[in-house]
C-alpha positions in Angstrom: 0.0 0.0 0.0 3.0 2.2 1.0 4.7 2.0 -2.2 1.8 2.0 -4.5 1.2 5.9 -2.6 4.8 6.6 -3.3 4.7 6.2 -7.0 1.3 8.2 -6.6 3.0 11.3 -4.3 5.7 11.4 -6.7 3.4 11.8 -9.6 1.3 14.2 -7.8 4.4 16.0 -6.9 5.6 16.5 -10.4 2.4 17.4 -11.6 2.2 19.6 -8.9 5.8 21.7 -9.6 5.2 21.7 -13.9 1.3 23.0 -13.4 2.6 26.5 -11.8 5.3 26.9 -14.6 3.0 25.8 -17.1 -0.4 28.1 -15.4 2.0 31.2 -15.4 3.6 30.9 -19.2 0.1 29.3 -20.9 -2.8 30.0 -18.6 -5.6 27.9 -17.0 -6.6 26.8 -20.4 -2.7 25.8 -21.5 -2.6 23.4 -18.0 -5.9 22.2 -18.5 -4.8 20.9 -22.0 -1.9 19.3 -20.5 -3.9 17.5 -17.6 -6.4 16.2 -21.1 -3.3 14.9 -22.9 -1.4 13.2 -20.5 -4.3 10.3 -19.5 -5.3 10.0 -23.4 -1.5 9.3 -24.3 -1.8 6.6 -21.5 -4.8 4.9 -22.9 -3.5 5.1 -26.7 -0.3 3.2 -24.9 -2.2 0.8 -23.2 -4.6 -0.2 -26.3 -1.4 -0.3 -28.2 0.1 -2.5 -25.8 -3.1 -4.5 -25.0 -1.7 -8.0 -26.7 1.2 -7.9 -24.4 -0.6 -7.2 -21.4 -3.5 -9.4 -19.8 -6.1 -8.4 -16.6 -7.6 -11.3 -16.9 -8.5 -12.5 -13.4 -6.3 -15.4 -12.4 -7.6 -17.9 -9.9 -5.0 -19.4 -7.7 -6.1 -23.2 -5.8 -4.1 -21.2 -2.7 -5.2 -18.0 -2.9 -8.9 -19.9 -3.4 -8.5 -22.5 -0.3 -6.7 -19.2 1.9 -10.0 -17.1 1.2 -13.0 -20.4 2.3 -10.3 -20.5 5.5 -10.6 -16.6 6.0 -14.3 -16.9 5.4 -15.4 -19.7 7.4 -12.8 -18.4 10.5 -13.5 -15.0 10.5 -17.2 -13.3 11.7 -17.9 -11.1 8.6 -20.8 -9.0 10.0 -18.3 -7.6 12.6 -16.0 -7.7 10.3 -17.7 -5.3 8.2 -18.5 -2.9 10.9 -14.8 -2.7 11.2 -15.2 -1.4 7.8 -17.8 1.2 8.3 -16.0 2.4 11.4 -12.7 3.1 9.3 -15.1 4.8 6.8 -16.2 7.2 9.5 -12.8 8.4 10.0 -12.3 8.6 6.7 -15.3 10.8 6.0 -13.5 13.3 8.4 -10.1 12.8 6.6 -11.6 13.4 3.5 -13.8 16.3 4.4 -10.5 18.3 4.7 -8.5 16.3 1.4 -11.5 18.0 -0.3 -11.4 21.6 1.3 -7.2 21.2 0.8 -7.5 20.4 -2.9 -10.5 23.1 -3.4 -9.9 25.6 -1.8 -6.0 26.5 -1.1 -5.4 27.3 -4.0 -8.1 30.2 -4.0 -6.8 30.9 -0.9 -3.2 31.1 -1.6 -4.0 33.8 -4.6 -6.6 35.8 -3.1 -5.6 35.9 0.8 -2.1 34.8 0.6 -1.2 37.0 -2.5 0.9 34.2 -4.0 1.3 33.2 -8.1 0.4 30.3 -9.8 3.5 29.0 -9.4 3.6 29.2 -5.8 0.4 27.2 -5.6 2.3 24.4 -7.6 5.1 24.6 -5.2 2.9 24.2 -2.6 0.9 21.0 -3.9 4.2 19.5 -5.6 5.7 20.1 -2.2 3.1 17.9 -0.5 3.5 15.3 -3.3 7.3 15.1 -2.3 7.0 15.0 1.4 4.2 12.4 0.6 6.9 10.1 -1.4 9.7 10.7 1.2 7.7 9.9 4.1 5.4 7.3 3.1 7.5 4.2 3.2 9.5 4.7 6.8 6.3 5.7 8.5 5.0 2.5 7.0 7.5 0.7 8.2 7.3 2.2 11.8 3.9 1.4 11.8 4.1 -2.1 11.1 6.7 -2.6 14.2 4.8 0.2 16.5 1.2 -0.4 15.6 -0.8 0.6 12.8 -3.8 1.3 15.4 -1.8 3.7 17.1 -0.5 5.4 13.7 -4.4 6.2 13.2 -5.4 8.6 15.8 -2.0 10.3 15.7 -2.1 11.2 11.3 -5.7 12.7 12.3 -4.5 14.6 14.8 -1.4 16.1 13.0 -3.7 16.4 10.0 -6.1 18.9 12.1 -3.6 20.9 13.4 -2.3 21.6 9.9 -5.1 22.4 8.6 -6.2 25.3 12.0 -2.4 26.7 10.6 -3.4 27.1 7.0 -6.9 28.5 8.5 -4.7 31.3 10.4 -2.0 32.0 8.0 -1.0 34.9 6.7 2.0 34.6 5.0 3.2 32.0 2.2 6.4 30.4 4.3 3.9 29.7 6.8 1.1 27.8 4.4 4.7 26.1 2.9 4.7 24.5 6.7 1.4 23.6 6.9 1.7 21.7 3.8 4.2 19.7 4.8 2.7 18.8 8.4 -0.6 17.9 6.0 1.4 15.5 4.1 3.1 13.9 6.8 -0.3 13.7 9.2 -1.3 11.8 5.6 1.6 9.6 5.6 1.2 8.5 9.0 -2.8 8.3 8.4 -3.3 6.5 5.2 -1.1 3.7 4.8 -1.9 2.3 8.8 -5.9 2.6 7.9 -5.4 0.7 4.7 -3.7 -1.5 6.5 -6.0 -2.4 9.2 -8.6 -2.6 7.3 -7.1 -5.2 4.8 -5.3 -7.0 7.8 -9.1 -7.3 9.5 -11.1 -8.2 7.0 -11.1 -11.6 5.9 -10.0 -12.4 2.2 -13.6 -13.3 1.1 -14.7 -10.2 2.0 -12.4 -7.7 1.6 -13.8 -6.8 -1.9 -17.3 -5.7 -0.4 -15.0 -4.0 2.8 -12.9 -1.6 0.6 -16.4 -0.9 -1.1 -17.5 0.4 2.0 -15.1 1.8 3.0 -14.4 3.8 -0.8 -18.3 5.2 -0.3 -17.5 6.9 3.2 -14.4 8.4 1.8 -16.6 10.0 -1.3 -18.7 11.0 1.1 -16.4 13.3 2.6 -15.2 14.1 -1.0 -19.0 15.9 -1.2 -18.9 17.3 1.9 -16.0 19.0 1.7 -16.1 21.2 -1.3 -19.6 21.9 -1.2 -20.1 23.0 2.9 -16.6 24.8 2.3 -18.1 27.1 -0.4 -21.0 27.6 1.4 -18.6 28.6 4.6 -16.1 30.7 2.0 -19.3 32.9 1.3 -20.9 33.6 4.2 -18.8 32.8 7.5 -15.3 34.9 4.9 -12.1 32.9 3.5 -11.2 31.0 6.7 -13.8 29.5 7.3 -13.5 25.8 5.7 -10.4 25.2 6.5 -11.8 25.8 10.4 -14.2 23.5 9.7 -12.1 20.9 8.3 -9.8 21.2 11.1 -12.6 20.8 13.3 -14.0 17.5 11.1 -10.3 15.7 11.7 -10.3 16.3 15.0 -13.6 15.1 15.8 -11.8 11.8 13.9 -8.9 11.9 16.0 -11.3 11.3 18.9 -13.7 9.1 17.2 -10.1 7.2 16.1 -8.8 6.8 20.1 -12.2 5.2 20.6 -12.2 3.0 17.7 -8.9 1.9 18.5 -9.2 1.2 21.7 -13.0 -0.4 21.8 -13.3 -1.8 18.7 -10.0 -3.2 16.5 -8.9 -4.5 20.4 -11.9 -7.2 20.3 -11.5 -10.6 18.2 
C-alpha cells in the first residue's frame, strides 16, 4: 500500500511543480490541456500495448482454499463494521482532502497573494513530502502499531489544517503543507492496513467498497459546505471547519482503536 502511494505522491508531486510553470507561461486553459493529454496518451499506450498485457483474473487453488479458510474463521458482520468504522474516520479525513485540494489554491491567490506557481510549489511540495515519508512511516507502523499510527495522522492532520486557517504569509502555508502530508503519511497507509489486515480475504472486496463510499462521502462534503462557509462565514472559514471534522476523527479514532480493533 506504502509504495503504491509513493509512485502516486511522486506523480502528484511532479504534476504539482510543472502545473505553476506551465499556469503562469500558458494560462488555466494551457494546463488544463496538459492535464487532457497526458491520460489520453496513456490509454493510446495501453490499447497499443493490449496484446502484451493481460487483466484477466487469475484464480490461484491457494489463494482460493486461503479465502474459504478466511471466510469460514473470521465473523464477517463484525468484520464489516470494522469497515464502516474506518469509513467514518475517513469521512473526516476526506472532508479536509477535499477543502485542501478546493480551496487552497483560492486561498493562496486571493488571501495569501501568491502566483500560480507558488500554488504548484505548494501541492508539488506535499506530493514530495508524501513520497519521502510514506515508506519509513509504513515501516514504523508495522513494528509500532498501525492502530496507534491512526489517531496520531488525524491529529497532525487537524492541526495543519487550524495553521493554514490562520496563516498569513506563504512560508507559513509552505509548513502547513508539509505537516498535511506527513499527518497523511502516518494516516493513510496504517488505515489501509488495518482494514485489509481485519477483513477476511472473502470479504475484503465488499469491505474496501465500504469503506471507498465513506471516503466519497467526505469528498462531497468538503467542497460543497466549504463554499458555502467561503461565502458567508469569509475565506477561513473551511479550512476551520475541516480542522474541526479531523479532530472530531482523532477522537472518534482513540475510541475505535481502543474499543473496537482490540476485540476478536
Amino acid at each position: 500500500m506504502a509504495s503504491l502511494s509513493t509512485i502516486f505522491s511522486l506523480v502528484q508531486s511532479a504534476a504539482g511543480f510543472v502545473s505553476g510553470f506551465v499556469t503562469d507561461a500558458y494560462g488555466y486553459r494551457g494546463v488544463i490541456w496538459v492535464a487532457a493529454a497526458l491520460p489520453f496518451l496513456a490509454g493510446v499506450m495501453l490499447v497499443m500495448a493490449s496484446r502484451w498485457l493481460d487483466f484477466r483474473k487469475r484464480s490461484f487453488p491457494e489463494a482460493a482454499s486461503l479465502s474459504g479458510a478466511s471466510i469460514t474463521s473470521g465473523n464477517s458482520s463484525s468484520s464489516l463494521s470494522i469497515a464502516v468504522w474506518l469509513g467514518m474516520l475517513a469521512t473526516m479525513y476526506f472532508i479536509s482532502f477535499g477543502v485542501f485540494f478546493t480551496y487552497l489554491p483560492l486561498f493562496t491567490t486571493d488571501v495569501i497573494g501568491g502566483t500560480g506557481r507558488q500554488v504548484g510549489v505548494l501541492f508539488g511540495l506535499r506530493g514530495l513530502v508524501n513520497a519521502v515519508a510514506m515508506i519509513p512511516l509504513s515501516r514504523l507502523a508495522d513494528r509500532l502499531g498501525r492502530t496507534k499510527f491512526i489517531p496520531l495522522g488525524l491529529m497532525v492532520i487537524a492541526l495543519a489544517m487550524a495553521g493554514i486557517a490562520f496563516a498569513s504569509t506563504y512560508p507559513v502555508m509552505l509548513i502547513c503543507v508539509v505537516f498535511y502530508s506527513l499527518g497523511v503519511a502516518l494516516y493513510q497507509p496504517a488505515a489501509l492496513g488495518v482494514l485489509t489486515e481485519r477483513i477476511p480475504a472473502g470479504r475484503q472486496g465488499t469491505a474496501i467498497g465500504i469503506y471507498g463510499l465513506f471516503e466519497d462521502v467526505g469528498w462531497m462534503i468538503g467542497p460543497a459546505a466549504g463554499g458555502m462557509l467561503w461565502d458567508r462565514a469569509g475565506v477561513r472559514a473551511p479550512f476551520v471547519m475541516a480542522a474541526g471534522a479531523v479532530a472530531v476523527g482523532a477522537a472518534m479514532a482513540i475510541f475505535v482503536s481502543r474499543r473496537v480493533l482490540t476485540k476478536k
